[in-house]
C-alpha positions as MATLAB code, in Angstrom:
seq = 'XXXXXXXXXXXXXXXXXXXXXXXXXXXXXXXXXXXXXXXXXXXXXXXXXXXXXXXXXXXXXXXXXXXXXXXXXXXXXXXXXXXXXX';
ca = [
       2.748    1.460   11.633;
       1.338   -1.588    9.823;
       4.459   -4.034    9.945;
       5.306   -5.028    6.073;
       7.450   -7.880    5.524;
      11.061   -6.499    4.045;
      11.311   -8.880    1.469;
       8.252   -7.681    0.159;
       7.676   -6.723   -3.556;
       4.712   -3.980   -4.005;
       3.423   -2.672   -7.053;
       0.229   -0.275   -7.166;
      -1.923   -0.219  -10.053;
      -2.503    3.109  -11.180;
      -4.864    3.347  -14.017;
      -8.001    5.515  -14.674;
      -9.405    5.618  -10.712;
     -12.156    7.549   -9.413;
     -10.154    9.835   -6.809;
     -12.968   12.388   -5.527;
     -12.314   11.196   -2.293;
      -9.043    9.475   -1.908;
     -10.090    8.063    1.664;
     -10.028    4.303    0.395;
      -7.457    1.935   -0.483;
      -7.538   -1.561   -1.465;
      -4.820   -4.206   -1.303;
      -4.977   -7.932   -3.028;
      -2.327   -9.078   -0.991;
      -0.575  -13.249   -2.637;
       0.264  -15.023    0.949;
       1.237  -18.262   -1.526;
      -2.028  -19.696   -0.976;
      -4.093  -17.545   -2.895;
      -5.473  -13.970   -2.418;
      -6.218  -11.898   -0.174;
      -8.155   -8.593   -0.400;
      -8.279   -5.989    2.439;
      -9.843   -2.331    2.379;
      -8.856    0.560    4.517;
     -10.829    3.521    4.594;
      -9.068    6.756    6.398;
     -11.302    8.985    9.008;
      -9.546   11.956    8.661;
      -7.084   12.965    5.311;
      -6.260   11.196    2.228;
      -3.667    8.705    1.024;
      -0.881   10.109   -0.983;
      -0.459    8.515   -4.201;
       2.522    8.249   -6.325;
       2.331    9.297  -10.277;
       2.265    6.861  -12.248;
       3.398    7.559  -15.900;
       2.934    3.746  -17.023;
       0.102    2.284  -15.328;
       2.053    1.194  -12.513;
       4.760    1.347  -10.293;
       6.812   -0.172   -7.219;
       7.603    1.122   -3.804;
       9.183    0.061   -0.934;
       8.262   -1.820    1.843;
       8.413    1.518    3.973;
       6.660    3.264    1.566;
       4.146    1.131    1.569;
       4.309    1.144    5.342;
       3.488    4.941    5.419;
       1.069    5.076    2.244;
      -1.297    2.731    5.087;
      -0.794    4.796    8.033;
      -1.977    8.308    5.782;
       1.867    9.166    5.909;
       3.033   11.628    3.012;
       5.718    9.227    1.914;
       7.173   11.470   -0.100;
       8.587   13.616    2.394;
       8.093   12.037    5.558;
       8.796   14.246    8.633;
      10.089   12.881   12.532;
       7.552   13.838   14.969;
       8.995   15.863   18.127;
      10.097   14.231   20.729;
      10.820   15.881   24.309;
      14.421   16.381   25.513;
      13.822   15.050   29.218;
      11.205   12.605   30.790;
       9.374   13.064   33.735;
];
């Protein structure tokens, strides 16, 4: 997963968006010298967004974590890991 500070406040902007696709995402990230703006563009899937009644809203951290990787953070599910190695 992309590592996101803790401490981290996140709020997504949710307004009228073309979402044909759903593939991109961008991020305007404040590192307290000014902006930064990064893209990510999934191969495969499509990002899971979160309604947004007002505009906008906040998530976590993790959330935000997952929404990156293509997780569905809304229910997110352990993957299976074998009982014995070797």
């Amino acid at each position: 997963m992309i590592p996101v500070p803790s401490n981290t406040r996140v709020w997504l902007a949710a307004g009228v968006t073309d979402m044909r696709r759903g593939d991109l995402l961008k991020i305007i990230w404040w590192d307290a010298q000014g902006a930064c703006l990064f893209s990510k563009r999934l191969e495969k899937g499509r990002f899971v967004w979160p309604a947004a009644k007002d505009g906008k809203i906040s998530v976590t951290p993790a959330q935000l974590s997952m929404l990156l990787e293509g997780i569905d953070w809304r229910m997110p599910q352990k993957t299976w890991r074998p009982l014995q190695v070797g």
